[in-house]
Structure formats: C-alpha cells, structure tokens
Kinemage of the C-alpha trace (Angstrom):
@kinemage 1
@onewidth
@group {chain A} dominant
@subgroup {mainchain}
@vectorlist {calphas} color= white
{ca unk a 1} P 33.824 31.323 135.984
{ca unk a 2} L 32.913 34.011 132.733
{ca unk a 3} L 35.733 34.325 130.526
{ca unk a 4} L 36.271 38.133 129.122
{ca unk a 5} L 35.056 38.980 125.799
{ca unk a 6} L 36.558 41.489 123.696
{ca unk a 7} L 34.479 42.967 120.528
{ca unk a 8} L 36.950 44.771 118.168
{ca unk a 9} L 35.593 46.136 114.777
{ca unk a 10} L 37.582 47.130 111.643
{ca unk a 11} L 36.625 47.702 108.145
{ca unk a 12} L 38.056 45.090 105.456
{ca unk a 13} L 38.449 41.919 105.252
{ca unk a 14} L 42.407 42.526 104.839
{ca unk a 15} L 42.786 44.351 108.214
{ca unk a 16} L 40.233 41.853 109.604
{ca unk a 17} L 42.449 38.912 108.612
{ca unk a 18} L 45.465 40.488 109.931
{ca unk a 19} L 44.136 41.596 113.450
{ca unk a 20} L 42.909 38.016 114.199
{ca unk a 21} L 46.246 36.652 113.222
{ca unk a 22} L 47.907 38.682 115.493
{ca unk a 23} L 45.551 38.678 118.312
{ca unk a 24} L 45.820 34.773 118.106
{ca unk a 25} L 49.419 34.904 118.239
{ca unk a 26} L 49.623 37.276 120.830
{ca unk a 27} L 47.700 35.812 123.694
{ca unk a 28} L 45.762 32.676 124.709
{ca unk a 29} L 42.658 33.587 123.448
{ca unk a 30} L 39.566 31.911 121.685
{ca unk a 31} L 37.967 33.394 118.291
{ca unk a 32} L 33.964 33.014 118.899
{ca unk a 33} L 33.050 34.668 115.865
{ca unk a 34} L 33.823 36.869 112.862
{ca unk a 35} L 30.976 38.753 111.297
{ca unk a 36} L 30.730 41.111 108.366
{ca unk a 37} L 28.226 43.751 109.736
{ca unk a 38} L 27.906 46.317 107.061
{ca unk a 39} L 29.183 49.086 105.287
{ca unk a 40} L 32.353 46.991 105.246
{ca unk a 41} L 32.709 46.413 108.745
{ca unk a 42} L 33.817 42.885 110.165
{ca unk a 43} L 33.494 42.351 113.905
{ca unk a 44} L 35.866 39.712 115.826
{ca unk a 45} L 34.418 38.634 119.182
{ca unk a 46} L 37.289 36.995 121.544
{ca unk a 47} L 37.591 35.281 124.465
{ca unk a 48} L 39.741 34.317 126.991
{ca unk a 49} L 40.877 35.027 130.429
{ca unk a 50} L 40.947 39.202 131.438
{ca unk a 51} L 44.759 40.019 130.691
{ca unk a 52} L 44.917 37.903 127.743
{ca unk a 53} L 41.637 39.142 126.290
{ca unk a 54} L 43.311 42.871 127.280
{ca unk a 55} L 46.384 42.692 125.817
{ca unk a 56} L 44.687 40.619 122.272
{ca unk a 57} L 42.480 43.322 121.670
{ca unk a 58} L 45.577 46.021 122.308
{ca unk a 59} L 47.541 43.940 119.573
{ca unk a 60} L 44.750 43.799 117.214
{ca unk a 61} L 43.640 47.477 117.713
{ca unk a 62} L 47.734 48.091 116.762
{ca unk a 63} L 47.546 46.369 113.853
{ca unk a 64} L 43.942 47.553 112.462
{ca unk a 65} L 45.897 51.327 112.797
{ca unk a 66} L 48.260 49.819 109.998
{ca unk a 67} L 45.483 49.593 107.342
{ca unk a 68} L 44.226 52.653 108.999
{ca unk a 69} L 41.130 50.454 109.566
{ca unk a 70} L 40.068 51.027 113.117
{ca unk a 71} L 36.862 51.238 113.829
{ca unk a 72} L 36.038 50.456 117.483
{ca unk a 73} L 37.148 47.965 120.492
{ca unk a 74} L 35.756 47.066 123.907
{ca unk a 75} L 36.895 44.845 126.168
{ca unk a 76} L 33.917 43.120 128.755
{ca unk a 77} L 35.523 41.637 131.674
{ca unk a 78} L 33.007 39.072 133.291
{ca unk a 79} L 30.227 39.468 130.749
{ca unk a 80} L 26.527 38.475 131.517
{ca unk a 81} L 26.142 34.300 131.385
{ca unk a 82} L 23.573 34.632 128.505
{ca unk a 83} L 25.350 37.312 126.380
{ca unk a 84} L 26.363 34.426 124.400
{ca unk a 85} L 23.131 33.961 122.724
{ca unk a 86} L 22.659 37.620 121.571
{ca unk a 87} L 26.078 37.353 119.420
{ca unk a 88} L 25.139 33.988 118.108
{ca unk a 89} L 27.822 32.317 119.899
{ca unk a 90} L 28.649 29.206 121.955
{ca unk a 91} L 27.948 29.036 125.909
{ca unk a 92} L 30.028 27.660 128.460
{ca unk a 93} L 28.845 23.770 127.456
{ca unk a 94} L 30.566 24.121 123.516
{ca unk a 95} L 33.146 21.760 123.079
C-alpha cells in the first residue's frame, strides 16, 4: 500500500525549520526530504498515512503563515509507485 505524500514549500530556512518541527509533532509522519530550490525556497516532502499526511501539512501551512512565508502545499493521496525517484527519495524497500 502507497503512503500519501505531501509537498509544502516556504521561503527561509527559519519558517522551514519551524514547519517541519511542527508537522513532526503533529502527526505520524515521515520527513523524505528537505530541499532548498531557489530564490529562497525550501521544499519539505512528507509521508505518511492520508489523515496524518492531511492534517501535517495543515499544521505546517499554519505555521509557515507566522513568518508570513507560505509559498505553496499539496497533498497526493496514493501517489504513483515510482514518484519516488523523480524527488530523489527512498522507495518502499528503504529501511
């Protein structure tokens, strides 16, 4: 079974720092990656099952509007089995 992914983007490191901190502590989710993408933009990709992946990105989104550093969010709910590899992440056999 494909966990959900959920792609939120916000620019600084600060806001970045704080939005994965409270998306971690929020729900039982998995950070895959963080990535600096340009122009001061850091992308957190998530993952986890549907309503915890939801509700994560929700809390994160929340706290990016703090630094006034929201950028953009989407939340994938049974993504393609070889999405993986086009983010540069791990597939289902990563330990």
């Amino acid at each position: 079974m494909n966990q959900s992914m959920g792609i939120l983007e916000v620019v600084g490191m600060a806001a970045a720092t704080a939005c994965t901190d409270r998306m971690i502590k929020s729900a039982f989710v998995q950070i895959d990656k963080m990535e600096k993408t340009g122009s001061g933009l850091l992308t957190i990709i998530i993952r986890g099952d549907l309503a915890s992946v939801q509700y994560a990105i929700e809390k994160g989104a929340e706290e990016a509007m703090k630094f006034n550093a929201l950028y953009q969010y989407e939340v994938i709910p049974r993504p393609y089995e070889g999405i993986e590899s086009v983010f540069g992440i791990g597939g289902k056999g990563d330990k």
